[in-house]
C-alpha positions in Angstrom: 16.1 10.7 7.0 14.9 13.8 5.4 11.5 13.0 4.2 8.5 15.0 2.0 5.0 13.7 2.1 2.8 15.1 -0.6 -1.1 14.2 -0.3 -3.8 15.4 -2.3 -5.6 18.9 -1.5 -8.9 18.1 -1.4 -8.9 17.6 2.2 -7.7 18.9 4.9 -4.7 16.7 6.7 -6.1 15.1 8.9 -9.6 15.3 7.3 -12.6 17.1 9.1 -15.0 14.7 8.0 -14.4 12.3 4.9 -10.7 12.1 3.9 -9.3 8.0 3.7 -6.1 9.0 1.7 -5.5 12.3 4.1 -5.8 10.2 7.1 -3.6 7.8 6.3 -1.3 9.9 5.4 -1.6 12.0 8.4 -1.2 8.8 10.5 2.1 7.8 8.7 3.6 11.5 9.0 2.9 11.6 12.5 4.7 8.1 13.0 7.4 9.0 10.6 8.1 12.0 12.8 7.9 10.0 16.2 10.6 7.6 14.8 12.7 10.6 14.5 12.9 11.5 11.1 13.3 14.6 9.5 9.3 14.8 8.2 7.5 17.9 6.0 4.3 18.0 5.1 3.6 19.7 2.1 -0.5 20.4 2.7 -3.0 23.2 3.2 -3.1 25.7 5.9 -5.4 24.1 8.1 -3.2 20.9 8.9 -2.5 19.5 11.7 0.6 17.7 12.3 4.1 17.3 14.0 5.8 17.5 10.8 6.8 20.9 9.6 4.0 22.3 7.5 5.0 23.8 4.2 0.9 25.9 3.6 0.9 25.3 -0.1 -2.9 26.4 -0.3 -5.4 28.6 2.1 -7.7 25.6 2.4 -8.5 22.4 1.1 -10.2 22.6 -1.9 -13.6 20.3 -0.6 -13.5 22.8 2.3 -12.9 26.3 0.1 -16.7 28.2 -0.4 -15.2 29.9 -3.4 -18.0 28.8 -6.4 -15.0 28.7 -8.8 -11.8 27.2 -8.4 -9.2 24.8 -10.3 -8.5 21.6 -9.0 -5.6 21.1 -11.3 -3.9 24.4 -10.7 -3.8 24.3 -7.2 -2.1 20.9 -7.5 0.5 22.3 -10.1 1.2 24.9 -8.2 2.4 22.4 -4.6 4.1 20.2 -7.5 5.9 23.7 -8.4 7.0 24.2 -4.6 7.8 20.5 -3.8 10.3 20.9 -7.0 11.9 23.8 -5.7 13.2 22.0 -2.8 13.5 19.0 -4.1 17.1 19.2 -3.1 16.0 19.2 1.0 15.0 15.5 1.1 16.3 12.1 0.8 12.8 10.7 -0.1 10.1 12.8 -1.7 6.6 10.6 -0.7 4.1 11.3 -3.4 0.3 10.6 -2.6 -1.7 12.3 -6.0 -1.8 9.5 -8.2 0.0 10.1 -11.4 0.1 14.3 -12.0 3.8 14.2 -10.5 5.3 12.1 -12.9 6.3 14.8 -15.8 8.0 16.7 -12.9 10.4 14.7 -11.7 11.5 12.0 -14.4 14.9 12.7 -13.6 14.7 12.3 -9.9 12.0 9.8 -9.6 15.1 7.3 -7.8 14.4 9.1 -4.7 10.3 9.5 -5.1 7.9 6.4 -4.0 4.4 7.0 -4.9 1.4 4.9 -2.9 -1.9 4.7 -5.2 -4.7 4.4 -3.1 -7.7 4.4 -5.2 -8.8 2.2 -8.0 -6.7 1.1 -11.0 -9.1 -0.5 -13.5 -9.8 3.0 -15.5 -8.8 3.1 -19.1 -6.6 5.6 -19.5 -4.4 4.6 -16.5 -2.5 2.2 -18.3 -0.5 4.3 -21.2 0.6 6.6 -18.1 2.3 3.5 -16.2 3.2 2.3 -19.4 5.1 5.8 -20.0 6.9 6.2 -16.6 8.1 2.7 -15.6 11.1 4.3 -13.5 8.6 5.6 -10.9 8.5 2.7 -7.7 4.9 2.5 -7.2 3.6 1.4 -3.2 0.1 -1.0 -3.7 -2.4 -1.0 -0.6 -3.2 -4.3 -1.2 -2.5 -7.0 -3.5 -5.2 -7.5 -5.6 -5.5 -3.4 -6.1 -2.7 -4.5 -8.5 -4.3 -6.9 -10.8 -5.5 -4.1 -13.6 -1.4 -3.0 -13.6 0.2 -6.0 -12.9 2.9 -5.6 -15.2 3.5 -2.2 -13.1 6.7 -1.0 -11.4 5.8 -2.4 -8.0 8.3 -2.0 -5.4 5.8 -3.7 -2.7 2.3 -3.7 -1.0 1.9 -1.5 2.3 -1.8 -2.2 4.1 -3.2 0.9 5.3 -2.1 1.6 9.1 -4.1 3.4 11.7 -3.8 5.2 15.1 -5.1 2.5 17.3 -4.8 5.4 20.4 -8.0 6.8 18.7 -10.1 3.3 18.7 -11.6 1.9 22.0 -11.6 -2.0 22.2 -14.6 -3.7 23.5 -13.9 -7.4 23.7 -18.0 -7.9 24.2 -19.8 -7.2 20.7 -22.8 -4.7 20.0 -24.5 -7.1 18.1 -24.3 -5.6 14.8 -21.8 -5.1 11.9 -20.7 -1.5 10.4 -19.7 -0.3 6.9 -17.7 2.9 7.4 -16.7 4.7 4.1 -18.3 6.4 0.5 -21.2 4.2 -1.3 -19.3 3.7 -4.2 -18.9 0.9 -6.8 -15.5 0.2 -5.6 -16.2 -0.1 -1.9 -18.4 -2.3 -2.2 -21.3 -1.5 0.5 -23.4 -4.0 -1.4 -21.3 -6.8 -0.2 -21.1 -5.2 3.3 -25.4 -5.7 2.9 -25.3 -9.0 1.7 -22.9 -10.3 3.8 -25.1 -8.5 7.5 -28.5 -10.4 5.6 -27.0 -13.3 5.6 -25.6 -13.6 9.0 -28.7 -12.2 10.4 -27.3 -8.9 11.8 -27.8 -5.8 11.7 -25.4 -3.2 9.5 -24.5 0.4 10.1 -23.5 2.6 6.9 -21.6 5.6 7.9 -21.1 7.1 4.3 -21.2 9.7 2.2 -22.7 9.6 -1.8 -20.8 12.3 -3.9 -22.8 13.4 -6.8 -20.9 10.6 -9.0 -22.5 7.9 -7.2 -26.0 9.1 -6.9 -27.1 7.0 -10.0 -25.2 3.8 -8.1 -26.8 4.3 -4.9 -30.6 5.0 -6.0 -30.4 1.6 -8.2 -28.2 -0.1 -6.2 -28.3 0.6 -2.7 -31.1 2.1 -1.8 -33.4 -1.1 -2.6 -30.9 -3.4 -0.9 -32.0 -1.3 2.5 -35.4 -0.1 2.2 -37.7 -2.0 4.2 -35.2 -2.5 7.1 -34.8 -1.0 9.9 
């Protein structure tokens, strides 16, 4: 099967540092390819993969020093490309939320789009509501409670390379929290949960400048004091 995979540019495929949607999605390419199908990555210059890259971008945008740049534009313009050869694939695999669907309304039979964030937002609803023919891909099942009514084609968990994971069937001793300290994450559970239990938590985050306000009243007194 001739497939596309579009991610997101804001990181680099697979991600230097923080990147959960680019990892994933540079875990399933991989695989994809493995299992002998006909993969291309659509992605900036700096990825990584057995697919066959199509550079859409010099860098990811997260990664780019340039003081000015357009999110939106770069974004168009790999929309503009993935268009253009539309024609190549038997499945075109669309990982950038919702900025497709004006593109491709008359193709979107042979697109499946996976939403990985967060679907309680306001304005999310009117889009959904405007493109039903769109199959949309869940990572879990309660992600889907805001948009139930949504056109859901199924649920797919988030996979991972377990070649890059050693096992140790004898514990540490203490929990870890490995993500972004944001609302929708959750950390503060991840804290309640070690206090409770009596054991000791590792946070391996980041805090963009969004959730600097969440983590100084939220966070941040949930963990000072311990060591």
């Amino acid at each position: 099967m001739r497939v596309a995979q579009v991610p997101p540019l804001y990181e680099a495929v697979p991600p230097r540092f923080y990147g959960g949607t680019e990892r994933v999605v540079s875990h399933l390419t991989d695989a994809l390819v493995e299992l002998g199908h006909d993969v291309t990555l659509f992605a900036s210059a700096e990825a990584r993969t057995k697919a066959t890259l199509v550079t859409v971008r010099d860098q990811a945008i997260r990664l780019d020093p340039a003081p000015l740049k357009s999110d939106l534009a770069a974004h168009m313009s790999m929309l503009s490309e993935v268009r253009r050869r539309a024609d190549e694939f038997d499945v075109i695999h669309f990982h950038t939320d919702m900025i497709h669907f004006p593109f491709f309304e008359d193709m979107a039979g042979k697109t499946i789009t996976t939403l990985h964030g967060r679907l309680d937002l306001k304005d999310l609803r009117g889009v959904y509501d405007r493109w039903p023919q769109y199959p949309l891909v869940s990572i879990s099942d309660d992600q889907r409670r805001p948009l139930a009514s949504a056109s859901w084609a199924g649920t797919v968990h988030h996979g991972m390379a377990t070649e890059i994971y050693e096992f140790h069937a004898q514990s540490k001793g203490y929990l870890a929290f490995l993500g972004r300290i944001s609302p929708e994450k959750r950390p503060d559970r991840a804290i309640a949960i070690a206090k409770r239990l009596g054991r000791k938590l590792k946070i391996a985050a980041k805090v963009d400048p969004a959730d600097q306000r969440y983590f100084q009243d939220k966070i941040e007194p949930m963990i000072l004091g311990d060591p």
